[in-house]
C-alpha positions as CSV (number, residue, x, y, z in Angstrom):
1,X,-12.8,96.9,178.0
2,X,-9.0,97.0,177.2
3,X,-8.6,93.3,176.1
4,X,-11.9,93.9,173.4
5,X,-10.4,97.3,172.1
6,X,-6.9,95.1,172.2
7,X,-8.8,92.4,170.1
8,X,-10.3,95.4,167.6
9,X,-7.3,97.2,166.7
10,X,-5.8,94.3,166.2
11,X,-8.0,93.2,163.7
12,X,-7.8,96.5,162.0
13,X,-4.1,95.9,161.7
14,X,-4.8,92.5,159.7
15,X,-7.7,93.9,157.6
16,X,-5.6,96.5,156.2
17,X,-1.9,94.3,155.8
18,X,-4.6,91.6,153.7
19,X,-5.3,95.0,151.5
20,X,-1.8,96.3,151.3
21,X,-1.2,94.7,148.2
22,X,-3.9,96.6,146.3
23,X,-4.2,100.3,145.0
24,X,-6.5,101.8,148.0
25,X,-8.0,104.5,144.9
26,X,-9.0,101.2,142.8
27,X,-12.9,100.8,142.6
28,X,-13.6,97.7,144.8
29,X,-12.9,94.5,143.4
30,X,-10.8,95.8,140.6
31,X,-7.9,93.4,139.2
32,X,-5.3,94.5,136.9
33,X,-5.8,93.0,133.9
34,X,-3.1,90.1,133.1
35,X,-0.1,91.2,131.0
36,X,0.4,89.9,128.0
37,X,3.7,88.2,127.1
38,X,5.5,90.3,124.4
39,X,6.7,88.9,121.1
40,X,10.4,89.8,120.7
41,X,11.4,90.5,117.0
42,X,15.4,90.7,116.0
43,X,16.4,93.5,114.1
44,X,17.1,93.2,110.6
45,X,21.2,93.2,110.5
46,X,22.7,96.2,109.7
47,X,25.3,95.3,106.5
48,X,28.4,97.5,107.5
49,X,31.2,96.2,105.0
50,X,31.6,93.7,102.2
51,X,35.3,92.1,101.5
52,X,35.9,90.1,98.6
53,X,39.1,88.2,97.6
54,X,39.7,88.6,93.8
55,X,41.4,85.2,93.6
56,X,39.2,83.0,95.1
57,X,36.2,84.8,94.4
58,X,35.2,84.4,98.4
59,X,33.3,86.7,99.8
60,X,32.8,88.4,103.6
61,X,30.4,90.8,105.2
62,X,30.3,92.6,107.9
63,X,26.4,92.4,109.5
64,X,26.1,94.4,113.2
65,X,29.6,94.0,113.7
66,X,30.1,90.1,113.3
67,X,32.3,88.9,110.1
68,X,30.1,86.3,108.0
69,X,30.6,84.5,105.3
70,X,27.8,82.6,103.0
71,X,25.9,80.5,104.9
72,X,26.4,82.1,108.5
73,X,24.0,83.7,110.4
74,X,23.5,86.9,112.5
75,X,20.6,87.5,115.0
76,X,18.7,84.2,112.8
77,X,19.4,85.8,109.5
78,X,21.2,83.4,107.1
79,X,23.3,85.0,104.5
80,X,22.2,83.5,101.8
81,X,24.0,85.3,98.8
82,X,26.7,88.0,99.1
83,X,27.3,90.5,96.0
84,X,29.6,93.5,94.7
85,X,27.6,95.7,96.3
86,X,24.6,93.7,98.2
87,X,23.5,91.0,100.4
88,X,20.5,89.3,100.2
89,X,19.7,87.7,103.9
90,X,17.2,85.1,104.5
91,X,14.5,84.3,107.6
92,X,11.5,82.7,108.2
93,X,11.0,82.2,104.4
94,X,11.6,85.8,104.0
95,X,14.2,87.4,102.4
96,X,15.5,90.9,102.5
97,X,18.5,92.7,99.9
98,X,20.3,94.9,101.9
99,X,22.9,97.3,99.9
100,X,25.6,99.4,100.9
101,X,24.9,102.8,101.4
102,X,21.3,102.2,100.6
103,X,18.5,104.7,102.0
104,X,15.5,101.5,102.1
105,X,16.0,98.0,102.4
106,X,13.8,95.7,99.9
107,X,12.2,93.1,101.0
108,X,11.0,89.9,99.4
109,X,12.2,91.1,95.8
């Protein structure tokens, strides 16, 4: 009598570590459905300071912090033209003016 109510409880013990894993509220045979792998998309950089040398007529932004000149890249934008008072930054075939002190950002313009 002891060795079957032994044998009993211990299958009880397995039954329920084999179900551990699910939610024990879930409707029976429930699976969670599979998550989806999310796309991540950089920012468009921030333009925080142009610097231009009167001399050589070179040019330097400032895009989230990093100092680039034409032709760099921040976060996969290329700087593909720099202005007084604008650069226009290039990706994917895109391309975006972004202006200082400017309320909106135009895109391809």
């Amino acid at each position: 009598m002891a060795k079957s109510l032994f044998i009993a409880l211990g299958l009880m013990v397995l039954a329920g570590a084999a179900n551990a894993t699910q939610d024990p509220t879930a409707p029976l045979g429930w699976q969670a459905p599979a998550a989806k792998p999310s796309v991540s998309q950089s920012r468009l950089p921030s333009l925080e300071g142009i610097f231009c040398d009167k001399a050589s007529q070179d040019c330097t932004v400032v895009l989230s912090g990093k100092m680039v000149s034409q032709g760099g890249s921040v976060n996969g934008y290329q700087v593909a033209a720099i202005y007084d008072d604008a650069v226009i930054v290039k990706r994917g075939g895109r391309q975006w003016r972004l202006e200082m002190f400017a309320d909106n950002i135009k895109s391809d313009f």
